[in-house]
DRENDO-415615 format. One line per 10 residues: their letters; for each residue x, z, y of N, C-alpha, C. Coordinates in steps of 0.1 Angstrom, whole numbers, padded with zeros to 4 digits, m for minus. Example, Ala and Ser with C-alpha at 12.3 -4.5 7.8 and 13.67 -1.06 7.14 Angstrom:
# residues 2
AS = 0132/0078/m0057/0123/0078/m0045/0132/0078/m0033; 0128/0071/m0022/0137/0071/m0011/0129/0079/0000
# end
This chain:
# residues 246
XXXXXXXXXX = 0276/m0049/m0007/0268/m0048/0006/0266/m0061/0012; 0253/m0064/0017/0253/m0075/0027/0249/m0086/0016; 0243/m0085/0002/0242/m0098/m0006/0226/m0105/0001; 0227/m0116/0001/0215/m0117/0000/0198/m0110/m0008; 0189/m0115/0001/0174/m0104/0001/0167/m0109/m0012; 0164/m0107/m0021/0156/m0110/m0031/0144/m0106/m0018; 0136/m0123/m0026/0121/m0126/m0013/0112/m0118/m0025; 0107/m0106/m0021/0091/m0114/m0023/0082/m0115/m0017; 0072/m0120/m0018/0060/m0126/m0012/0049/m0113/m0016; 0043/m0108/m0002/0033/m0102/m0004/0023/m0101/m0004
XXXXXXXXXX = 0015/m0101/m0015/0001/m0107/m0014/0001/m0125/m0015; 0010/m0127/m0026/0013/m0141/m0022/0020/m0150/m0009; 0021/m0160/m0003/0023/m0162/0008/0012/m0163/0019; 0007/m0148/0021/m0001/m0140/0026/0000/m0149/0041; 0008/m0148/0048/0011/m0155/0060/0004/m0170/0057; 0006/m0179/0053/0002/m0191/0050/m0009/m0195/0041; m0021/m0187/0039/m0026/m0191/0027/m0036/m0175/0027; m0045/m0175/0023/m0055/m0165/0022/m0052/m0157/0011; m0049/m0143/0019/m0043/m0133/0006/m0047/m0129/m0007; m0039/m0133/m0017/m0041/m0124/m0033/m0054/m0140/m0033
XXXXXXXXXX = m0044/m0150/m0029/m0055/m0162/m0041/m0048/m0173/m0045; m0054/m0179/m0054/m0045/m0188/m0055/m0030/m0199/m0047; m0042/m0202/m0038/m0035/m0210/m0027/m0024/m0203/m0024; m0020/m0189/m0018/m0011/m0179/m0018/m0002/m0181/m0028; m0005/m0179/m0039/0007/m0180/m0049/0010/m0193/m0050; 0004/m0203/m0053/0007/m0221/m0054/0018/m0220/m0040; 0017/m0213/m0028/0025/m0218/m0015/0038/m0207/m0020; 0041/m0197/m0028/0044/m0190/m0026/0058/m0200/m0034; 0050/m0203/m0049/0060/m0210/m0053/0066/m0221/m0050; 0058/m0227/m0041/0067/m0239/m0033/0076/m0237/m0028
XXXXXXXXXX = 0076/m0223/m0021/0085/m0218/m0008/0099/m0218/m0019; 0097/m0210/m0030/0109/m0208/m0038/0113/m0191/m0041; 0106/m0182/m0039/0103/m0173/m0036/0112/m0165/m0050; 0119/m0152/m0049/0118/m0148/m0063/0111/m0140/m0071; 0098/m0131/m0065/0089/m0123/m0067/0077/m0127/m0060; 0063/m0129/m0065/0053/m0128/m0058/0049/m0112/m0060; 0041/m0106/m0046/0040/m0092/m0049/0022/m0097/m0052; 0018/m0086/m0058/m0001/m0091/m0053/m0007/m0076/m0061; m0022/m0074/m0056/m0025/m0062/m0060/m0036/m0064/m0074; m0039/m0053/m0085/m0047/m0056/m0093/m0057/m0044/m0091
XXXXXXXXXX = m0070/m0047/m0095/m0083/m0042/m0096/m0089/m0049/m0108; m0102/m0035/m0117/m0109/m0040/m0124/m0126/m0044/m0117; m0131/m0052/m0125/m0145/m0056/m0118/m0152/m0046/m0131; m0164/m0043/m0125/m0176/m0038/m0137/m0174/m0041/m0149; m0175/m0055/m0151/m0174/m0054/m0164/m0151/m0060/m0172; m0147/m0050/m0166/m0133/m0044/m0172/m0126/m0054/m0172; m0128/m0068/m0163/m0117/m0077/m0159/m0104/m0073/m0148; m0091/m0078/m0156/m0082/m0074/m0145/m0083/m0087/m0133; m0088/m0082/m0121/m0085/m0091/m0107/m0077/m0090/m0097; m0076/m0100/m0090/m0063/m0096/m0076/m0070/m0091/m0061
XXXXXXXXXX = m0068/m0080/m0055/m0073/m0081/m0042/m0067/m0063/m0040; m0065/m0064/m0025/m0060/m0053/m0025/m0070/m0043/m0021; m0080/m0048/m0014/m0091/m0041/m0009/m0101/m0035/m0022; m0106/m0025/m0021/m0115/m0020/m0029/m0129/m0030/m0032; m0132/m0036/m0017/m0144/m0036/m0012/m0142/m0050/m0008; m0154/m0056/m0005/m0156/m0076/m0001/m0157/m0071/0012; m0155/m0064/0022/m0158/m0059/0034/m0153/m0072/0045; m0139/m0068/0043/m0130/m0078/0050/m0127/m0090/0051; m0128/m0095/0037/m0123/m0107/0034/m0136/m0114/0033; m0149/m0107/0027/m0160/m0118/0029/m0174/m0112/0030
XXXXXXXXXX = m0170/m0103/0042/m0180/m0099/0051/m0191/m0090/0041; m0192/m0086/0031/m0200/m0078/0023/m0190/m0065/0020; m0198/m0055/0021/m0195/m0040/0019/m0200/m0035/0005; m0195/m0043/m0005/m0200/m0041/m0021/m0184/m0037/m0029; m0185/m0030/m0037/m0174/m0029/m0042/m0169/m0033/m0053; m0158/m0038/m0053/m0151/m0047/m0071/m0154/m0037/m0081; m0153/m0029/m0083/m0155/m0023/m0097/m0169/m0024/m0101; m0177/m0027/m0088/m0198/m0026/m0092/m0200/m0043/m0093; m0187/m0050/m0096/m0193/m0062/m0098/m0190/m0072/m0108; m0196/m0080/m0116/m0194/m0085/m0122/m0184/m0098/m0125
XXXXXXXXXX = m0175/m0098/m0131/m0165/m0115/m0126/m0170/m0126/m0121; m0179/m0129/m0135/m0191/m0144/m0126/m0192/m0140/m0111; m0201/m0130/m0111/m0205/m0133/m0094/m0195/m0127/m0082; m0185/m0121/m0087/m0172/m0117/m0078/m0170/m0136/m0078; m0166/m0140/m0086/m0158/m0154/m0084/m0164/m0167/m0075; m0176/m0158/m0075/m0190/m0171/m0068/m0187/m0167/m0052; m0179/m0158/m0050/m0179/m0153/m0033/m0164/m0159/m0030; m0167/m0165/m0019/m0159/m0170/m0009/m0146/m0158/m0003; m0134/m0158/m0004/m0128/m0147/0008/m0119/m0155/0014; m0122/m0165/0012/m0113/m0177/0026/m0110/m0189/0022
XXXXXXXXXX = m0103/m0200/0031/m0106/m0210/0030/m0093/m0214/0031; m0083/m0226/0022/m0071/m0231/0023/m0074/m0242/0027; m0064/m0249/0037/m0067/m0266/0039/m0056/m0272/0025; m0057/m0273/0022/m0049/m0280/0008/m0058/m0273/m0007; m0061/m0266/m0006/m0071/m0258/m0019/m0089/m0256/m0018; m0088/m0256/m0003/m0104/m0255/m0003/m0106/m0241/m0001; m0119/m0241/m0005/m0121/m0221/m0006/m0117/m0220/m0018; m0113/m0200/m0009/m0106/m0196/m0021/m0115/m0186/m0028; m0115/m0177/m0040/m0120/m0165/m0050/m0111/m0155/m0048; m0116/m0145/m0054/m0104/m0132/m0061/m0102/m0142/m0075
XXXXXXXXXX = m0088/m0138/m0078/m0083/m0146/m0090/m0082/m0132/m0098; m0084/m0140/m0115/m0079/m0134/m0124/m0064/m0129/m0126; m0060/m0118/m0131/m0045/m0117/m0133/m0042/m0122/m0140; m0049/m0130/m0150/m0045/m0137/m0163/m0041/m0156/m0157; m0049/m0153/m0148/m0050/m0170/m0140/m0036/m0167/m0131; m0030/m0155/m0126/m0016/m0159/m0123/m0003/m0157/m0132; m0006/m0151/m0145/0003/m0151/m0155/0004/m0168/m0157; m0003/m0174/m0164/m0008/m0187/m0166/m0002/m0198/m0156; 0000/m0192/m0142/0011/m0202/m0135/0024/m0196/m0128; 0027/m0182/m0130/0043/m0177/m0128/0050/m0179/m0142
XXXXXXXXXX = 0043/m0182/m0156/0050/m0179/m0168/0069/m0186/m0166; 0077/m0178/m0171/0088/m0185/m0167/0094/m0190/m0154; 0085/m0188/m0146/0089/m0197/m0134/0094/m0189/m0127; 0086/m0177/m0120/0091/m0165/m0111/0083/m0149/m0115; 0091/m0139/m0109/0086/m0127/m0119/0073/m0126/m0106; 0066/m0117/m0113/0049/m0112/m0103/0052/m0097/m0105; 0049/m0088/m0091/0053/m0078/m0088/0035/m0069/m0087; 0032/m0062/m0097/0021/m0055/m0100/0014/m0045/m0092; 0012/m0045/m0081/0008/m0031/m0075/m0005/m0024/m0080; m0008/m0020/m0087/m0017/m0014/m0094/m0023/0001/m0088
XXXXXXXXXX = m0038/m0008/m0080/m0048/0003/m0075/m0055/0009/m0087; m0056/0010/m0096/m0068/0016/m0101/m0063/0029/m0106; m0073/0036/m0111/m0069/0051/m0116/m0065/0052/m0127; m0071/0057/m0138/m0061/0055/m0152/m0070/0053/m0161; m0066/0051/m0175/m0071/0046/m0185/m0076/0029/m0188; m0065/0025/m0180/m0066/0008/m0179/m0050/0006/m0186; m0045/0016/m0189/m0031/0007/m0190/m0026/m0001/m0204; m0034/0002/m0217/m0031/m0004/m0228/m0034/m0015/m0225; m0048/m0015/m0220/m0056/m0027/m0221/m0047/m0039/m0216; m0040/m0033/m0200/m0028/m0043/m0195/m0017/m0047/m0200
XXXXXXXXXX = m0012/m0037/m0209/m0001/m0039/m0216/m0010/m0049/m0220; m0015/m0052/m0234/m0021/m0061/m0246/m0025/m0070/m0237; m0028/m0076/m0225/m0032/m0086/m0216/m0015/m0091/m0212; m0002/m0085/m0211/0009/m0087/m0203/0017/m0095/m0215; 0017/m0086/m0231/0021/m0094/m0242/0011/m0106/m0249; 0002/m0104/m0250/m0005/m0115/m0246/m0008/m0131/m0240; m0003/m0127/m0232/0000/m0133/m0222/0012/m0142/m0226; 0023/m0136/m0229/0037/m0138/m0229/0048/m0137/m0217; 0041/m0128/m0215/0050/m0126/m0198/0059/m0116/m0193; 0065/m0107/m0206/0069/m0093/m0205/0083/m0093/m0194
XXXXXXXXXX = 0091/m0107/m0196/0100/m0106/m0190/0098/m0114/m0172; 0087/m0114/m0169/0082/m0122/m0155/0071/m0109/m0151; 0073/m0100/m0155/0065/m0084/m0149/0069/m0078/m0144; 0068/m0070/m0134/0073/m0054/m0124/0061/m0047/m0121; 0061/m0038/m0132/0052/m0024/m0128/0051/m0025/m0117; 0042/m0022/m0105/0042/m0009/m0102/0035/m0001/m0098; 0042/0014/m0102/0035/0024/m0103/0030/0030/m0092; 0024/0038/m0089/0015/0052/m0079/0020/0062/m0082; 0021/0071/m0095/0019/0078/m0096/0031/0082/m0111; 0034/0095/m0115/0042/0098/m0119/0035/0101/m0137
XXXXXXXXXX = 0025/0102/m0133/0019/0103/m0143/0014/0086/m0149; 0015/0075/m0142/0012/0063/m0147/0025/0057/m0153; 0035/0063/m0147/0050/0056/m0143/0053/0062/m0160; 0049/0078/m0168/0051/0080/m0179/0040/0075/m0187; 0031/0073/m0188/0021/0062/m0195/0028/0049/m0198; 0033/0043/m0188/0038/0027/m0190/0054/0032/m0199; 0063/0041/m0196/0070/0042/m0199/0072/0047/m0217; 0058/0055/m0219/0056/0054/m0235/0049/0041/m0240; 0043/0033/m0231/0032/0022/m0239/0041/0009/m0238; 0055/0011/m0231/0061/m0003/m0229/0072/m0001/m0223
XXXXXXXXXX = 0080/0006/m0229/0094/0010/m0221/0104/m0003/m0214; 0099/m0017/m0220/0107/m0023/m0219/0107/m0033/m0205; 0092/m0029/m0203/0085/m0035/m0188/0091/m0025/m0178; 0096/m0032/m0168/0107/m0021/m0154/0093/m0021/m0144; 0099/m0009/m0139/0084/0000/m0131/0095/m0003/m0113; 0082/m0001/m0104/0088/0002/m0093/0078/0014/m0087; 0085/0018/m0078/0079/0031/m0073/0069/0027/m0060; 0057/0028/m0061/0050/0022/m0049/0042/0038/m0044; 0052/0047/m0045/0052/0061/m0041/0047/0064/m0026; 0041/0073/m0026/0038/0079/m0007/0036/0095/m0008
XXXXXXXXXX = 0045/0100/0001/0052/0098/0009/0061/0098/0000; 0075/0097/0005/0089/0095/0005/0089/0104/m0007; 0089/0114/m0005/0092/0127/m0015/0089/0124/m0031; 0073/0119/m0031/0068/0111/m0041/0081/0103/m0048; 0085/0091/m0043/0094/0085/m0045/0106/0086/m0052; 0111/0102/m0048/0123/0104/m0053/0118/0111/m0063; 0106/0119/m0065/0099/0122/m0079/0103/0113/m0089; 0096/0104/m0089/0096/0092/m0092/0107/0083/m0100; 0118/0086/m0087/0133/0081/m0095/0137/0092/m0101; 0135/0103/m0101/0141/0118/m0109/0136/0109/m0123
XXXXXXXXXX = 0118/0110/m0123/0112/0100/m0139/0121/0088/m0141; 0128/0080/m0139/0133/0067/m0145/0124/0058/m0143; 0118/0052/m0127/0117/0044/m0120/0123/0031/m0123; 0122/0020/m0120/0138/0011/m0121/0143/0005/m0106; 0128/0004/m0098/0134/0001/m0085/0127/0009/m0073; 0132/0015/m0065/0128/0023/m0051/0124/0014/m0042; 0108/0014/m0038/0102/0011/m0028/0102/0016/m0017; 0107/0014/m0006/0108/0026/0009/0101/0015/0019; 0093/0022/0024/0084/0018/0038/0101/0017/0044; 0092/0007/0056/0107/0002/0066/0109/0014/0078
XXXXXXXXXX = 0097/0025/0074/0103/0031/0085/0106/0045/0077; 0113/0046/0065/0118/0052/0058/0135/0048/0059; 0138/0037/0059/0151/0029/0061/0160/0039/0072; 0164/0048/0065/0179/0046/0079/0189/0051/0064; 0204/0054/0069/0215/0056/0061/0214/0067/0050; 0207/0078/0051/0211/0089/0044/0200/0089/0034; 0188/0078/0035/0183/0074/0024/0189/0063/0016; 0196/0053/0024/0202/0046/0015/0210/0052/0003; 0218/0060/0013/0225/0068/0007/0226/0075/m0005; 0210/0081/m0010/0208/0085/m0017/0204/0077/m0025
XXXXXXXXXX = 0197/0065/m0027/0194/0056/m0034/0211/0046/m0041; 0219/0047/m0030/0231/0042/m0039/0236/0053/m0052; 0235/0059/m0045/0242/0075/m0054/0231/0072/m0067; 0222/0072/m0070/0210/0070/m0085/0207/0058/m0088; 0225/0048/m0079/0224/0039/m0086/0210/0031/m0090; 0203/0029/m0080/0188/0021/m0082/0189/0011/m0071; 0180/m0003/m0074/0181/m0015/m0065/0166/m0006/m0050; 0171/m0009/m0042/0158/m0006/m0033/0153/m0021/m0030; 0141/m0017/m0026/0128/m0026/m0020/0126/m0023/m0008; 0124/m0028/0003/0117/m0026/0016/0105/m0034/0013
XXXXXXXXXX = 0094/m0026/0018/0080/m0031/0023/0079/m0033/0040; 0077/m0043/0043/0083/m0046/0059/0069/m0043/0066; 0073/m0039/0074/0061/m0037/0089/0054/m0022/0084; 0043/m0020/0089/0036/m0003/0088/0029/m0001/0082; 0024/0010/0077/0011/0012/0068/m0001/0015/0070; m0004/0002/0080/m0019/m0004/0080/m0022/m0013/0076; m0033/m0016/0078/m0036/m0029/0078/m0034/m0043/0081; m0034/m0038/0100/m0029/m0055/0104/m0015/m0056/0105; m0003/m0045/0103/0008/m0052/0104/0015/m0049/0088; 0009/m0047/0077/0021/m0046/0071/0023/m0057/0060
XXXXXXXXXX = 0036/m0060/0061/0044/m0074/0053/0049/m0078/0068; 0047/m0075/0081/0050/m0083/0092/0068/m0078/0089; 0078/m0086/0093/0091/m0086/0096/0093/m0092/0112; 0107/m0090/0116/0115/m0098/0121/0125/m0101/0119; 0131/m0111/0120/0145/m0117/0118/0157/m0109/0113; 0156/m0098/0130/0166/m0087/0133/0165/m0078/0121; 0152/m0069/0118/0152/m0064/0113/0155/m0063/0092; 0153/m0079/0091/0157/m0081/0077/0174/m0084/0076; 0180/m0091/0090/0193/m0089/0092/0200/m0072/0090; 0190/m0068/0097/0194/m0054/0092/0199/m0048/0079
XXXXXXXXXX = 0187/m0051/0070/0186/m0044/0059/0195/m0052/0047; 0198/m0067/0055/0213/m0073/0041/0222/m0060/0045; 0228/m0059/0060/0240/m0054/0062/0238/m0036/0055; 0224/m0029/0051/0225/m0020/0050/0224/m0019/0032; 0222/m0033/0027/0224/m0029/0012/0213/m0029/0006; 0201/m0032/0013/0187/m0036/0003/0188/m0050/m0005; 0182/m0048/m0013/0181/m0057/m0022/0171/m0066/m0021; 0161/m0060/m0016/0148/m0069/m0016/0136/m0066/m0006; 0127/m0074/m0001/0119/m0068/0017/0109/m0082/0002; 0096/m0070/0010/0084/m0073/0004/0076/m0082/0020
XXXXXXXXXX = 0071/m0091/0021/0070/m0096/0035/0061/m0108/0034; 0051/m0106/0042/0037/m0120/0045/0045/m0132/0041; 0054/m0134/0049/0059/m0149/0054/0073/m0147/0051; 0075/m0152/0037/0087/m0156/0028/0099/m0166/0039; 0094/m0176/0047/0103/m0183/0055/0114/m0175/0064; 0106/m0163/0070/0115/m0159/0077/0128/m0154/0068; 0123/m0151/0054/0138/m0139/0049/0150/m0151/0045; 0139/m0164/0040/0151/m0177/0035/0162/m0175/0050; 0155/m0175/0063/0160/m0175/0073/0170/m0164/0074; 0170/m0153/0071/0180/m0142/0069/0190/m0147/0059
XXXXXX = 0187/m0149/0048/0196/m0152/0039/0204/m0167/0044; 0196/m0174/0050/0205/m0184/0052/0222/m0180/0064; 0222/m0165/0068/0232/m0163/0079/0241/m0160/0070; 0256/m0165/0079/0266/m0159/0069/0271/m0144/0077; 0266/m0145/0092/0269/m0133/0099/0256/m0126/0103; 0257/m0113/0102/0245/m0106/0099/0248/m0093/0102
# end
């Protein structure tokens, strides 16, 4: 109880750096981080890319959608701007294998629907990255897909609601995702009991606050036995873990 938080970074160092892009992960690994989290999508023509949004809505002002678009010209659009990188793209998932290889594991949240998963597998060995991967799943039906096409890649539960979840770990999950406002004792509880590492995803499930933390509240979650808080801004958790009282 009380070990230190395995970091990861959500959406890269989402806080510092324009989310799910390069610049994000380049800061992410400076910081020292042990997981980058980031999301994947395919474009029209069957590239795996990073972005959590469906749509260029938000990030660069067009209401077109990633899957109706092509990589060339998805990569020609702007979705923000780093002072140390310049503007940034949607990146390939193969362009962040290519700089976590060995270095730190990348945590998969995987929007799309199904019939993409060989293809990712043969992109993940490929690649050579089997041991720098974390599934994760949606759905229980993807969670046994990955589980017959690559038993050896560990899945996490990126389940909703709660109930989902424990579906999920009944299937042989390897790690429990719980929103922070799932967090009190009697789920911990149950998650020690099936023996599985948990994840907190910090702040709410919207848009403008989730990955947000506070201090308090990651102090919390050493003393309560999480393992790992998914979170914008990686500094504050080094900041938790740096306490020896908590």
């Amino acid at each position: 109880m009380g070990s230190k938080l395995k970091i990861v970074a959500h959406r890269g160092a989402s806080a510092l750096a324009p989310e799910n892009t390069m610049a994000a992960f380049f800061k992410a690994l400076e910081l020292g981080v042990d997981v980058i989290e980031t999301d994947v999508r395919l474009t029209r023509d069957h590239q795996f890319v990073l972005s959590h949004d469906d749509n260029l809505l938000r990030l660069a002002g067009q209401p077109r959608m990633i899957d109706e678009i092509d990589l060339t010209r998805l990569q020609a659009i702007a979705v923000g701007t780093d002072s140390l990188h310049g503007d940034q793209t949607i990146p390939r998932l193969v362009d962040l294998f290519r700089v976590i290889r060995g270095q730190v594991r990348v945590l998969l949240d995987l929007k799309m629907g199904s019939g993409y998963e060989e293809d990712l597998v043969d992109l993940i060995q490929t690649a050579g990255v089997e041991q720098d991967v974390i599934l994760g799943v949606r759905s229980i039906v993807a969670l046994r897909t990955f589980k017959m096409l690559a038993s050896g890649l560990p899945t996490l539960a990126f389940g909703y609601p709660l109930d989902v979840v424990w579906k999920m770990t009944d299937e042989g999950v390897d790690i429990i995702r719980l929103w922070s406002m799932w967090v009190d004792a009697p789920v911990m509880g149950r998650a020690k009991r099936v023996d599985k590492p948990v994840w907190v995803m910090c702040g709410v499930r919207n848009e403008s606050r989730a990955g947000n933390a506070t201090l308090q509240e990651l102090l919390l979650y050493r003393r309560m036995g999480v393992e790992g808080v998914i979170l914008n801004d990686p500094r504050l958790a080094f900041e938790a873990n740096s306490k020896d009282y908590f």
